[in-house]
Steps between C-alpha positions, in 0.01 A plus 500: 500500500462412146212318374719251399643424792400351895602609828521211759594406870731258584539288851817326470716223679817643627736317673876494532623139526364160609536570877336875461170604638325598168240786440260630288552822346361727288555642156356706226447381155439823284410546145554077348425424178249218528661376171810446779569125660517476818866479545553820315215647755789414778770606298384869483416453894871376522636795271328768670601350877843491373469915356332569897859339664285220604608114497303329153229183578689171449302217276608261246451503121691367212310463174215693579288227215380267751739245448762529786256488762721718721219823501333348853290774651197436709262812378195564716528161652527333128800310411626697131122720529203475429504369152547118422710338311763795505820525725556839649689636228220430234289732748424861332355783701170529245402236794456730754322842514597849622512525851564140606664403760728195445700290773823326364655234746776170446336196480411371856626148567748390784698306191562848314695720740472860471882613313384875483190691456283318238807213397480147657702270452370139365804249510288255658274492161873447349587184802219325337575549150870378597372191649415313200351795229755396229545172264840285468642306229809297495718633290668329179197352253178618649229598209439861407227622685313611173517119392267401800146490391306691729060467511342834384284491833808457727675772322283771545431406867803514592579836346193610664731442832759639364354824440528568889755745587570452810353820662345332821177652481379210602631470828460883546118483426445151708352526838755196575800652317515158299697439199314217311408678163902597500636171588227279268549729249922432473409155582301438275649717155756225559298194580237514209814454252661196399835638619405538843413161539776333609540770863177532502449327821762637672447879349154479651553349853818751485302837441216482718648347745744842524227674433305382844829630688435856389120560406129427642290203405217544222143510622309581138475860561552534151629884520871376354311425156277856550864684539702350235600710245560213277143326597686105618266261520414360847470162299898534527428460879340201494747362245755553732302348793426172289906459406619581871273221613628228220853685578517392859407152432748459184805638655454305790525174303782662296660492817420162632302608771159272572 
């Protein structure tokens, strides 16, 4: 081995499909740079499966930056590692030493569905965005967005929501397999502005309200925040929590019920 480089041990998920018995099994990591992400660790695995006739590890990435969210690996019971802050493609191998052993699973939540090996698929985090995560104008002579004054403060809150990428960490690292940081967080990127106003009501009874049909209920664990590669507030939570109340009540009288 060169000095430069670090042997590891690998226990990973396999499984077939959604209805497949799934496994552990073991692989060999040999001579990583730890200059190397995390992904490209895999890759190598992948390449050198694929040079042995054997069938590659499945998992999801995309723009391997931290910005699509799509890198979801629980590694050695962490959701995206050890590190915080960082999704699993930020992850470099100078994190771990020679000789470790590392265990690389899905994320485990009854709402994310094992697709194959190490890629689950989230379309329930998309049912809730679909249920109200958007803004509508009529169209013909409504104002140019970048003519509506917007308060400094409300700004950069809500593009501290928006910085969530939709990785469902959260849920994956919750004991309850909740979704509040997610859901307060596209709630709320959209309710702090003055052009979310006017659904604002509806948007939030909308989303969490789709969001109970798929998800666990929050108990103030607090390990969605400690697994977030983008850091979300849990203030977002309690945002969300205050407008569902007022929600309830408001579109109740929009509808003329007592």
């Amino acid at each position: 081995m060169s000095e430069d480089t670090i042997n590891l041990t690998l226990e990973v998920w396999r499984q077939k499909g959604p209805n497949d018995k799934g496994r552990f099994e073991t692989y060999e990591a040999k001579g990583i740079s730890p200059d190397a992400s995390f992904l490209e660790m895999l890759d190598l695995v992948n390449e050198r499966l694929i040079d042995a006739d054997n069938e590659p590890v499945t998992f999801e990435s995309d723009c391997r930056e931290g910005i699509c969210g799509t890198c979801s690996l629980m590694i050695n019971g962490q959701a995206h590692g050890p590190n915080k802050g960082q999704a699993t493609c930020q992850l470099h191998m100078r994190t771990f030493k020679d000789g470790d052993h590392i265990t690389i699973e899905p994320w485990r939540a009854a709402s994310f569905p094992v697709i194959k090996d190490l890629a689950v698929s989230r379309a329930a985090l998309d049912t809730i965005q679909q249920a109200g995560g958007y803004v509508t104008v009529n169209t013909g002579a409504a104002p140019d967005a970048n003519l509506i004054p917007v308060p400094k403060e409300a700004a950069d809150m809500a593009m501290d929501a928006a910085a969530c990428i939709g990785c469902g960490a959260c849920v994956a690292a919750c004991p309850n397999s909740a979704a509040q940081l997610f859901t307060s967080a596209k709630v709320q990127q959209l309710n702090l502005l003055p052009q979310g106003q006017s659904e604002r009501w509806k948007r939030t009874e909308a989303m969490v309200d789709t969001m109970e049909e798929y998800f666990g209920t929050c108990t103030n664990h607090g390990e969605c925040y400690e697994a977030c590669p983008k850091e979300i507030s849990l203030d977002f939570i309690a945002f969300m929590n205050r407008d569902y109340v007022k929600a309830k009540i408001k579109n109740r009288k929009l509808a003329g019920q007592s």
